[in-house]
C-alpha distance (Angstrom), angle and dihedral (degrees) to the residues before:
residue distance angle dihedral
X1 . . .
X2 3.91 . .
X3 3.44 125.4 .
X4 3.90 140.3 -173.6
X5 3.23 130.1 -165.4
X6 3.92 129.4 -163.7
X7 3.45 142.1 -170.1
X8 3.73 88.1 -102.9
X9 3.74 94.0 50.7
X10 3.31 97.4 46.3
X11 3.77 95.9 50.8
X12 4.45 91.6 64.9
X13 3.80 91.9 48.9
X14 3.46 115.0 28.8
X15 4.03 127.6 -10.4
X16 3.51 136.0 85.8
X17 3.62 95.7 14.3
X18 3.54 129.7 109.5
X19 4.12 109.2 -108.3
X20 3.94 120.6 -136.9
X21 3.42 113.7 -128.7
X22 4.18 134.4 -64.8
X23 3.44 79.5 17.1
X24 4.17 121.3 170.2
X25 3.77 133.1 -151.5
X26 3.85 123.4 179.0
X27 3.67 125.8 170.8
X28 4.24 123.2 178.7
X29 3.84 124.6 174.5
X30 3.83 129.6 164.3
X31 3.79 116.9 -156.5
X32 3.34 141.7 67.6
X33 3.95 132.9 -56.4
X34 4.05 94.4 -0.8
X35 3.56 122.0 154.5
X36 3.91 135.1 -146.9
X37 4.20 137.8 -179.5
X38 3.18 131.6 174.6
X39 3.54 130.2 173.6
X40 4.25 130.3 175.3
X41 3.89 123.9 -170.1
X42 3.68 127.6 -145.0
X43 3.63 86.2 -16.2
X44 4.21 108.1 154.0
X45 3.81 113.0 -150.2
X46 3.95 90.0 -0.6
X47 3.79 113.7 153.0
X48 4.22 131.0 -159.5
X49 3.81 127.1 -178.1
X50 3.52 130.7 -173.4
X51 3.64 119.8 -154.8
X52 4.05 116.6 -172.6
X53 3.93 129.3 176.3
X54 3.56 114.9 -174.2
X55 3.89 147.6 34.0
X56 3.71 125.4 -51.9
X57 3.15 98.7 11.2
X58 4.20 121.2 163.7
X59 3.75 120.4 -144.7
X60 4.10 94.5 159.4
X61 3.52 124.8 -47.7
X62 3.44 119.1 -80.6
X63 4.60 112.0 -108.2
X64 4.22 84.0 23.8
X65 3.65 100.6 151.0
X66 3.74 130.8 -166.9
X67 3.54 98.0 -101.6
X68 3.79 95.4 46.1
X69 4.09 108.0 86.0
X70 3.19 94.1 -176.8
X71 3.89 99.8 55.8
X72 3.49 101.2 53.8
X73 3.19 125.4 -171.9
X74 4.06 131.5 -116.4
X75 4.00 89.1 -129.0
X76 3.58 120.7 18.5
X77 4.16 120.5 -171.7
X78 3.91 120.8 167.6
X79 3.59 134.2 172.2
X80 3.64 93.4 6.5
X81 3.87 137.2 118.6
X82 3.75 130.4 -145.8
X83 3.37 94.0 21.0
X84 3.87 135.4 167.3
X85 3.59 132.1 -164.7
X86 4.01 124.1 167.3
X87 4.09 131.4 -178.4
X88 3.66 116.0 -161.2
X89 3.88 112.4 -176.1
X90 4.12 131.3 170.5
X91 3.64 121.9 -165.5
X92 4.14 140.0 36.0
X93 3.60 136.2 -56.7
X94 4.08 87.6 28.4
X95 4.00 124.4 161.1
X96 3.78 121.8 -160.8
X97 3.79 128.7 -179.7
X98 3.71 143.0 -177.1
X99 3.38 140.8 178.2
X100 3.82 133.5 176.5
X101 3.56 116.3 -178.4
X102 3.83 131.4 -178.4
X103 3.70 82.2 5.9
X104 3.56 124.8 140.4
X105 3.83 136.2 -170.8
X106 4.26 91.7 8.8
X107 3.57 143.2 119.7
X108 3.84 145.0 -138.1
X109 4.10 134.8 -168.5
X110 3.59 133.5 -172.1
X111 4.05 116.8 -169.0
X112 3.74 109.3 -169.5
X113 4.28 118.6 178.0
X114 3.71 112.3 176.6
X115 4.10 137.8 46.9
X116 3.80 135.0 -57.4
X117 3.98 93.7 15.4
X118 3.64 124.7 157.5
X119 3.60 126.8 -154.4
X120 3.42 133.8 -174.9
X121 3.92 144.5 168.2
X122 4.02 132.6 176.5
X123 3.93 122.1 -173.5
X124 3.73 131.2 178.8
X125 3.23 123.1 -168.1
X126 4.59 135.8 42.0
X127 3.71 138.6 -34.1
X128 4.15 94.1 -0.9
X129 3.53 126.7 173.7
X130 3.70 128.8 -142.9
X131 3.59 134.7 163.4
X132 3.83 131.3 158.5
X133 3.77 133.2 -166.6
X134 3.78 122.5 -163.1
X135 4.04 127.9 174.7
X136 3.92 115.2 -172.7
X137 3.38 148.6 47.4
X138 3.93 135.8 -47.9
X139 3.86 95.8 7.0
X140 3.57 141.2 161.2
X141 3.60 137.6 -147.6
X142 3.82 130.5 176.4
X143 4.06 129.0 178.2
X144 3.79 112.1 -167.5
X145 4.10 114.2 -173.8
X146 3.83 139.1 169.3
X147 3.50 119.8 -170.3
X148 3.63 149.0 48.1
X149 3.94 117.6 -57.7
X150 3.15 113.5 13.9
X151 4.15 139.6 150.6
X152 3.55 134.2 -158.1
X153 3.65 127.0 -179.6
X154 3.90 127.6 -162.7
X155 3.51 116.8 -171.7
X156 3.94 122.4 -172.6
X157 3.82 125.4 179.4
X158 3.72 138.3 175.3
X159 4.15 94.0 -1.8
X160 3.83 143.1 127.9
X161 4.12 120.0 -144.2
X162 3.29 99.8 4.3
X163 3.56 128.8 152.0
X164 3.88 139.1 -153.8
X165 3.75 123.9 174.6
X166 4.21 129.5 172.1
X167 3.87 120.6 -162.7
X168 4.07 110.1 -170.9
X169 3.72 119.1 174.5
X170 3.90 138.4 -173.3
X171 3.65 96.6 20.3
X172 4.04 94.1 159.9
X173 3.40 110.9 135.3
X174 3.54 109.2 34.1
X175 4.22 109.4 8.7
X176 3.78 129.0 -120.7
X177 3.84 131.2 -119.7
X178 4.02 124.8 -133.4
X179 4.31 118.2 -172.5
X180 3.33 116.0 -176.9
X181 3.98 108.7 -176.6
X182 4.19 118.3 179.4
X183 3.50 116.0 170.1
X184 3.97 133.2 -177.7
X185 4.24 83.1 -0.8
X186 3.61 126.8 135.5
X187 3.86 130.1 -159.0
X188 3.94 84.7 12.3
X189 3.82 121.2 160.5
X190 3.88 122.1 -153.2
X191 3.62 121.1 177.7
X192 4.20 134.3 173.9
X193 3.96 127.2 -170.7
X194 4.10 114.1 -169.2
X195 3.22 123.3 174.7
X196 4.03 114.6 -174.7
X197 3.61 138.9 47.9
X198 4.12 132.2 -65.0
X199 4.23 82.0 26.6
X200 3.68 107.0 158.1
X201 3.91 130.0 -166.7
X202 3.63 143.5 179.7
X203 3.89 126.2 175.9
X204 3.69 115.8 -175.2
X205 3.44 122.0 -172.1
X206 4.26 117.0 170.2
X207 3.39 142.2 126.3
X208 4.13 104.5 90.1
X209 4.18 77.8 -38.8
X210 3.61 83.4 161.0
X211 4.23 121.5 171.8
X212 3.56 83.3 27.0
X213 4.09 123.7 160.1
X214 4.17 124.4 -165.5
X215 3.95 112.9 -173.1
X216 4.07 116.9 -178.5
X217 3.69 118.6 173.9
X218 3.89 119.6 -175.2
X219 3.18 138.4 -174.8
X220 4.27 126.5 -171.9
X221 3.74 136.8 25.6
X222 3.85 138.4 -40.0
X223 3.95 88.1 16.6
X224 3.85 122.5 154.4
X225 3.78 136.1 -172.3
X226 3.96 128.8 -176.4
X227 3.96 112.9 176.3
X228 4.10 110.3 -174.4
X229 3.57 115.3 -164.8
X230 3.60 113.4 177.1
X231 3.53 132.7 179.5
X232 3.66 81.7 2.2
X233 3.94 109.4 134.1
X234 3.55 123.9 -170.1
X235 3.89 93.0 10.9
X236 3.59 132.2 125.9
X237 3.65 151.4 -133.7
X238 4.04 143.0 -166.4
X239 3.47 126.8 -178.4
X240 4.30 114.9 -174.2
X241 4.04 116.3 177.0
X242 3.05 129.8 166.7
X243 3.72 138.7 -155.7
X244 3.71 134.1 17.0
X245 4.44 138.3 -26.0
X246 4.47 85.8 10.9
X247 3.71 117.2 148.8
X248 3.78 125.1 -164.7
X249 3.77 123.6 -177.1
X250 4.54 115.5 -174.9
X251 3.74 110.8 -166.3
X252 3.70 124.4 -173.3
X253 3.57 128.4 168.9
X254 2.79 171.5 -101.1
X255 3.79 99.3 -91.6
X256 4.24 82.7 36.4
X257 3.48 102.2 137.7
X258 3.16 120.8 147.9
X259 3.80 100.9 4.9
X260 4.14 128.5 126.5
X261 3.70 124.5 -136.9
X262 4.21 121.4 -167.3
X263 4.00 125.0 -171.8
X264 3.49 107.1 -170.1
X265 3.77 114.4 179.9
X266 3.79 139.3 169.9
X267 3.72 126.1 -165.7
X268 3.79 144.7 36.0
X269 3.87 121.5 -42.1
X270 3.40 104.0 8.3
X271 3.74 131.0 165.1
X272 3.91 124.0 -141.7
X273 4.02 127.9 -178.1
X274 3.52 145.6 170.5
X275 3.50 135.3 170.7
X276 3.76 121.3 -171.3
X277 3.58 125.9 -177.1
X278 4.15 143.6 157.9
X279 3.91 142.8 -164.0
X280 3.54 142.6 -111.3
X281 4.05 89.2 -105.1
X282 3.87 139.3 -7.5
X283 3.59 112.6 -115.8
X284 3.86 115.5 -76.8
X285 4.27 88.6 34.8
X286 3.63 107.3 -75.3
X287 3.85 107.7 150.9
X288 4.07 108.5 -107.4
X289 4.10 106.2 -104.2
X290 4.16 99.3 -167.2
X291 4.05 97.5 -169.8
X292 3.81 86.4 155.1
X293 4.19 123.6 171.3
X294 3.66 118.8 -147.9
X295 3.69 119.8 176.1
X296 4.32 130.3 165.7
X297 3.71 113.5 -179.9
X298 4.02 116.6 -171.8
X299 3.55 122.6 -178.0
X300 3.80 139.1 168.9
X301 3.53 99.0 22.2
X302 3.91 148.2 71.3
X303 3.64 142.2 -127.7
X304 3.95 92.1 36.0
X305 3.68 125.2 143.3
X306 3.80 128.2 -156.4
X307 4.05 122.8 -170.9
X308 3.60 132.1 -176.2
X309 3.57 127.2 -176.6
X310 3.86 124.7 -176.9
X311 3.65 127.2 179.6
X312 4.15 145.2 171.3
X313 4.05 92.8 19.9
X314 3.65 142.9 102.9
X315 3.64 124.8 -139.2
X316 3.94 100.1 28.1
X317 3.69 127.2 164.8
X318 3.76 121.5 -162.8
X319 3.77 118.8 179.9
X320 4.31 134.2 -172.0
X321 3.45 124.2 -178.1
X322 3.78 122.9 -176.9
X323 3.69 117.7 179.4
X324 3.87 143.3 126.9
X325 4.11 101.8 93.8
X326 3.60 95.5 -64.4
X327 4.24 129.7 144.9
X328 3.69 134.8 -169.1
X329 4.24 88.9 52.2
X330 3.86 126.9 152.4
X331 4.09 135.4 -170.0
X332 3.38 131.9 168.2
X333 3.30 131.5 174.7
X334 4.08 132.4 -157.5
X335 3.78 132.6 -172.3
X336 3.49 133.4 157.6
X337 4.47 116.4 -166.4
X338 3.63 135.8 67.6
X339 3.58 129.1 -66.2
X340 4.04 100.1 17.1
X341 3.71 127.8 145.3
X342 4.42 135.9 -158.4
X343 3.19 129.0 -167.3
X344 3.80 120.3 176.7
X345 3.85 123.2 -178.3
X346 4.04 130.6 -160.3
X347 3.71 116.3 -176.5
X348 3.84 159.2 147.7
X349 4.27 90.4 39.6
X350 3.40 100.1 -20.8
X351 3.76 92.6 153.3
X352 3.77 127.7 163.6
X353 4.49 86.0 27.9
X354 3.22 126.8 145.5
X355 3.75 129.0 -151.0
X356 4.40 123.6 -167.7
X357 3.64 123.9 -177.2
X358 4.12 114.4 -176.5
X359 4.11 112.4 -177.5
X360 3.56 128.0 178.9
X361 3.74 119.8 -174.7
X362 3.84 139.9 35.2
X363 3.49 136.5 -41.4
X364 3.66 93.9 3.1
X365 3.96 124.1 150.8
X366 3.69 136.4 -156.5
X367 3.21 134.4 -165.3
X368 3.93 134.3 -179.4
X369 3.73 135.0 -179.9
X370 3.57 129.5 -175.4
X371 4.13 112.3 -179.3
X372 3.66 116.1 -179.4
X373 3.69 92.0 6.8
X374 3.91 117.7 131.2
X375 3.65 127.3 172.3
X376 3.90 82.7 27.6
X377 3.87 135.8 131.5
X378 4.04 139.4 -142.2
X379 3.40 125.0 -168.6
X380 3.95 131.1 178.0
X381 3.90 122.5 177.2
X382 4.11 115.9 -179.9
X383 3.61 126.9 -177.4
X384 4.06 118.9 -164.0
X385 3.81 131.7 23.3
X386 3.01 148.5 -49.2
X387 4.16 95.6 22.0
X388 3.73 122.5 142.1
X389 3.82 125.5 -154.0
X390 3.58 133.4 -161.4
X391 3.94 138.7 -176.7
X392 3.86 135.6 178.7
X393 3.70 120.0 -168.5
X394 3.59 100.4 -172.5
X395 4.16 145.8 -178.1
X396 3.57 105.6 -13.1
X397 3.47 104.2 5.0
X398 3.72 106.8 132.5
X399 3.45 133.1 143.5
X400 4.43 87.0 31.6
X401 3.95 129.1 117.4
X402 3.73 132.2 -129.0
X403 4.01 119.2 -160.7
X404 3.44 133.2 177.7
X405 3.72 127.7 176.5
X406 3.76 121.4 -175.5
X407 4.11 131.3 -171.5
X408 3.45 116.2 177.2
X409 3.75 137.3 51.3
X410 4.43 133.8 -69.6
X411 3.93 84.4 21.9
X412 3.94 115.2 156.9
X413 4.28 122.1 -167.0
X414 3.54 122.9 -171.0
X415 3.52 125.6 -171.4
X416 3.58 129.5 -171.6
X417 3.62 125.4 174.0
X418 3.75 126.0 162.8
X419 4.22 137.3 158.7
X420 3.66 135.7 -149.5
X421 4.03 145.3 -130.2
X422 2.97 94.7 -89.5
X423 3.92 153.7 24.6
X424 3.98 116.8 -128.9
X425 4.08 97.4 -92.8
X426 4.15 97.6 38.9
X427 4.10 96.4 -78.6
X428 3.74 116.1 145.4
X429 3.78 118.8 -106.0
X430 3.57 122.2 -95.8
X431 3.88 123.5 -167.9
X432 3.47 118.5 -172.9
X433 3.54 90.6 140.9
X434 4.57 115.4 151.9
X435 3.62 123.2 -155.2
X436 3.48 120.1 -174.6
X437 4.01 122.5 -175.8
X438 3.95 115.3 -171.2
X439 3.84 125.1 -174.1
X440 3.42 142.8 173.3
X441 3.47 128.3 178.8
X442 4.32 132.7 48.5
X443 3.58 136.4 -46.3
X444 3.83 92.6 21.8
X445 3.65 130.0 -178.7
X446 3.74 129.6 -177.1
X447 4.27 125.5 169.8
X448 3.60 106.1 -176.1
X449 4.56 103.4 -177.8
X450 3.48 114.5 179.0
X451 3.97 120.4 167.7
X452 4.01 152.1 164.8
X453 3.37 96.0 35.4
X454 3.83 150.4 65.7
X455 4.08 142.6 -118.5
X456 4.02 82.5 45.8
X457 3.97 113.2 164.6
X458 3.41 123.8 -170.1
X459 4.25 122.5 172.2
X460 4.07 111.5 -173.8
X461 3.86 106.6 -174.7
X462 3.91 118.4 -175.6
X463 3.87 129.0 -173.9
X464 3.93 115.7 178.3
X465 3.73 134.3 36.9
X466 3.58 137.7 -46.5
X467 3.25 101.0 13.7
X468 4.30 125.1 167.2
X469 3.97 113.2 -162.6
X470 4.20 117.5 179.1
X471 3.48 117.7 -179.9
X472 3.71 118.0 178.8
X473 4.08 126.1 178.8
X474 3.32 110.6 -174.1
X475 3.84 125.3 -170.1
X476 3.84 129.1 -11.3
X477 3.72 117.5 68.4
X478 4.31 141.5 -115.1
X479 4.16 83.3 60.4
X480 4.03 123.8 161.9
X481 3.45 129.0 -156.7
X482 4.03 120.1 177.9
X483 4.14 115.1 174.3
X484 3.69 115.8 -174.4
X485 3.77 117.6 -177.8
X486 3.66 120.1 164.5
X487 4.18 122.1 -172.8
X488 4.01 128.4 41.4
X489 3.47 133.8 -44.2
X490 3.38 97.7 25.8
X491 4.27 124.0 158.4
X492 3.89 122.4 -172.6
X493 3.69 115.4 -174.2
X494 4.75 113.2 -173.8
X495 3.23 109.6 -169.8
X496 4.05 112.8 -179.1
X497 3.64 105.9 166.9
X498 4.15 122.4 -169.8
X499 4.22 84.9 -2.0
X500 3.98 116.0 152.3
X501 3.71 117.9 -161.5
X502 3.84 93.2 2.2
X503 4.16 136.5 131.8
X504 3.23 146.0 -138.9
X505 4.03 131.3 -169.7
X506 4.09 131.0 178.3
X507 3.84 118.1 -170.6
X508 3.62 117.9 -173.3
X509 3.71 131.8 180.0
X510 3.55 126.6 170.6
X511 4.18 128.2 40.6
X512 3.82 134.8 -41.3
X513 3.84 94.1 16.8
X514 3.91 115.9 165.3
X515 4.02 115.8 179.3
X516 3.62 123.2 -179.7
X517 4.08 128.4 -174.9
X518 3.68 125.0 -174.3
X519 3.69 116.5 -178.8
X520 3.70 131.8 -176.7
X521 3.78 129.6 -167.6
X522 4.14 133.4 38.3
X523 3.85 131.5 -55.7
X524 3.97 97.1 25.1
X525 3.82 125.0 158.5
X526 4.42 111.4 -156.0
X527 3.85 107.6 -171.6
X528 4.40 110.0 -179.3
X529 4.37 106.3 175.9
X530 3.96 108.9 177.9
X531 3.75 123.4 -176.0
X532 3.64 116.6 -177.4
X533 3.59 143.0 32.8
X534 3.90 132.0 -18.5
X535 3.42 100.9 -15.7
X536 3.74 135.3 171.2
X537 3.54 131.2 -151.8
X538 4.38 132.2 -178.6
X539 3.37 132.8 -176.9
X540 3.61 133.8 -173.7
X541 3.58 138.7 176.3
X542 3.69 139.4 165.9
X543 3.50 128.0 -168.6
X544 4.23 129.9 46.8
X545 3.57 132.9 -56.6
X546 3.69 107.4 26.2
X547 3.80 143.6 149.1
X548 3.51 129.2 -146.0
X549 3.63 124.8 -175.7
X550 3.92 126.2 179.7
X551 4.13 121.0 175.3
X552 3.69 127.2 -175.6
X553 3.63 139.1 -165.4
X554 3.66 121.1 -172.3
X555 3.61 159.6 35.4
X556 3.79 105.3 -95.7
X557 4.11 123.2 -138.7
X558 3.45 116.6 -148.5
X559 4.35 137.0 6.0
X560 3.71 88.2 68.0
X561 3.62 89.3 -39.3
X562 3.88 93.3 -80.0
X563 3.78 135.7 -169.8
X564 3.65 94.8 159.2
X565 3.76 133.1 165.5
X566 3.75 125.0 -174.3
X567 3.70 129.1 177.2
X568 3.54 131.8 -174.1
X569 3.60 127.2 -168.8
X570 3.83 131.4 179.7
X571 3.77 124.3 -170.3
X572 3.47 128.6 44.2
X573 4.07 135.2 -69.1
X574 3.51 92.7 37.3
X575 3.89 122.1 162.1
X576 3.65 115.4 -160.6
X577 4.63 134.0 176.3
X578 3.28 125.9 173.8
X579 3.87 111.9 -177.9
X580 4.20 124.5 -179.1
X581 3.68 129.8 177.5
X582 4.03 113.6 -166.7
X583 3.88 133.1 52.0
X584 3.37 137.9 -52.1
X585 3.69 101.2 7.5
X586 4.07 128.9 161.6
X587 3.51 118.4 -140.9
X588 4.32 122.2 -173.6
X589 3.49 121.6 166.7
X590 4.27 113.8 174.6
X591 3.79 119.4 -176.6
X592 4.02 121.7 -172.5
């Protein structure tokens, strides 16, 4: 049987009337283009269901609102409380609508199978319920709520540019609940707005959901987010909250290639991560590409922490920034593949931070700055060849730590740590900052620069060949410098310039060594130990006071066969040794 309802019909039955109580509506056509309403009024436990089979079909107009006449809506219920209203349509080209208003403690459904569908629902008032399941192509779903407590569920399944969005507002006392659920979907779009505090959200999105995009913006306290996108290449997802104590987690993978994740949070102890990751092969053999983004900006805040992990790719890029006078922050950052690159940033205050970067793979590189950032650590471990590393310490960062540790071949570290007048608040600077750069491997490189300051540390270690290590200190006083290199080819270069009380010491073992230490101020210590062939070792100092130390072991092969030590000190009350065991050694010492 078909029937059609108009506004006409409608009005001498059902609409615009106020409903007694427990009342029931139910309206069912099957055809084509048919149209049903139905509204009830301060009508407590009422219920109305819409049944529709067929295409084009009108059950209200999707966005009608209760002060819009003329867009009225497929299931109206106002001034009521534990209420139900349900729209079940089959076919394409479909509209549903609800909207509960004033109405506490009730729910509302929409099931749509077919193409082109629209479904809506708006609900004012507490504890409402809405959830909405579409199947098909090219639909739409939309949850509007005010209030505190509330849910809406979307659910999506085998469909291609489909959207679902939730907007929930003033969720202060007790927080509402957004699921967004899209399975076997491409080019899908699923988007949540919260405003309030205890909001939570979770947008899922998997099963070859490829081209997918998740968008959550929150705003308030105790919030979370998690958006899972899995084997959803080439999709995307961003995350904004606002605020204080929010957590946001972005999934994709595996099968994530090619997809960008953002965390952008404001606020005091917030929570950022993302986890990236891709396969072996797509489905039907293509060769997995990886060529994920990751990126979690904080600002304005402390105590926040920001993670990204990436695995089985090439061609990453994971990014943390930090910044906006906050302390107590933390990043790290994880990938494992070829050809990836990290950057994390800690500004503008940023004191008491801490910054990790783990690689694994080749021809990865790292890089880490912390500006402003005392009492603060960096750390960067890489595992294969080829990687570079790279760490600024910068303004007022004393009192932090820079490490680097290196396995592999071709590997570079740079460290670069320096302090300033003055503290924030008129206090002297301080220093006491410790760098420490190990490698092992060939063709290895390490700058560790550390400056204005005192109580500096920094420990190079080297294991492998061809390796060039410069330290230089410069200013401040009570400095350390310790360079181990072990293997052939090696060159170590300390530099302490205008350093009281400080010391310097080169070991090398292993073949065509060369160490050099040139120290300038009062009450230094220069220590050079070389086992192995040819080697070459320099010391100067100017200034009162100091030792210098050089010992040899060896015979030497080539360059005139040299083991040769020379040390040259200028001041006064200067102590100086040189001992060598082997042949054909040159010893100079020259004090002035």
């Amino acid at each position: 049987m078909k029937i059609k309802l108009t506004a006409l019909a409608l009005g001498i039955g059902l609409a615009y009337a106020a409903a007694p109580a427990f009342a029931d509506v139910s309206i069912s056509s099957t055809g084509s283009a048919n149209t049903a309403f139905a509204e009830q009024n301060a009508a407590t436990a009422a219920t109305a269901t819409i049944t529709q089979n067929g295409n084009g079909n009108q059950a209200g107009i999707p966005g009608a609102t209760p002060d819009d006449p003329a867009a009225i809506p497929g299931i109206l219920q106002k001034n009521s409380d534990t209420v139900s209203a349900s729209i079940s349509q089959n076919g394409d080209t479909n509209t549903g609508s609800i909207i509960q208003d004033s109405a506490n403690n009730s729910n509302a459904s929409a099931d749509q199978s077919g193409n082109g569908n629209l479904a809506s629902t708006l609900q004012t008032g507490d504890a409402l319920n809405t959830a909405i399941t579409q199947s098909g192509n090219s639909n739409s779903a939309t949850v509007t709520q005010t209030g505190a407590n509330q849910t809406a569920t979307i659910s999506t399944t085998n469909s291609t540019g489909s959207s679902a969005s939730v907007l929930q507002s003033d969720g202060l006392a007790v927080g509402n609940t957004a699921t967004i659920n899209q399975d076997s979907v491409q080019n899908q779009s699923a988007s949540v707005v919260q405003s309030g505090n205890n909001q939570n959200t979770a947008i899922t999105q998997n099963l070859d959901a490829m081209q997918g995009s998740a968008t959550v913006m929150q705003s308030g306290d105790s919030n979370s987010t998690t958006v899972s996108q899995s084997n959803t290449w080439y999709s995307h997802a961003y995350v904004t909250q606002a605020d204080t104590l929010n957590t946001a987690s972005i999934s994709q993978g595996p099968l994530g290639d090619y997809s960008t994740a953002t965390i952008n949070q404001t606020g005091t102890n917030q929570n950022a991560g993302i986890s990236q990751s891709g396969a072996t092969v797509f489905p039907g053999g293509a060769v997995s590409q990886g060529l994920y983004q990751a990126s979690v900006l904080q600002t304005g805040g402390h105590d926040n922490a920001g993670n990204v992990t990436q695995s089985d790719g090439y061609n990453d890029a994971g990014t943390i920034v930090q910044n906006g006078g906050a302390y107590n922050e933390t990043a790290a950052i994880t990938q494992s593949g070829n050809d990836s690159n990290a950057d994390i940033t800690q500004t503008s205050g940023s004191h008491d931070g801490s910054a990790t970067v783990g690689q694994a793979g080749d021809n990865n590189a790292a890089h880490v700055l912390q500006q402003d950032t005392w009492f603060s650590n960096a750390t960067v471990s890489q595992n294969g060849s080829a990687n570079t590393a790279n760490v600024t310490q910068g303004g007022l960062a004393d009192s932090s730590t820079a490490s680097v540790d290196q396995s592999g071949s071709n590997e570079a570290a740079t460290v670069s740590q320096s302090g300033g007048p003055l503290y924030v608040g008129g206090g002297s600077y301080q220093g006491n900052y410790q760098a420490a750069v190990t490698q092992s491997g060939d063709d290895n490189t390490a700058t560790v620069t550390q400056s204005n300051s005192y109580a500096d540390i920094a420990n190079v270690g080297q294991d492998g060949s061809f390796q060039t290590a410069t330290v230089l200190q410069a200013g401040g006083n009570t400095n350390t410098a310790d360079v181990s290199q072990q293997g052939s080819y090696n060159l170590a270069s300390v530099d302490q310039s205008g350093s009281t009380n400080s010391g310097a010491t080169i070991s090398q073992g292993g073949n065509n060594n060369d160490g050099s230490i040139n120290q300038g101020g009062n009450l230094l210590n220069a220590s050079i130990t070389q086992s192995g062939d040819w080697s070459y070792a320099d010391i100067a100092q100017v200034g009162g006071g100091s030792i210098a130390t050089i010992t040899q072991n060896g015979d030497g092969t080539s360059l005139a066969t040299r083991n040769s030590a020379a040390i040259l000190q200028n001041g006064s009350g200067f102590v100086a040794s040189v001992a060598q065991s082997g042949n054909s050694n040159v010893a100079a010492i020259w004090q002035h």
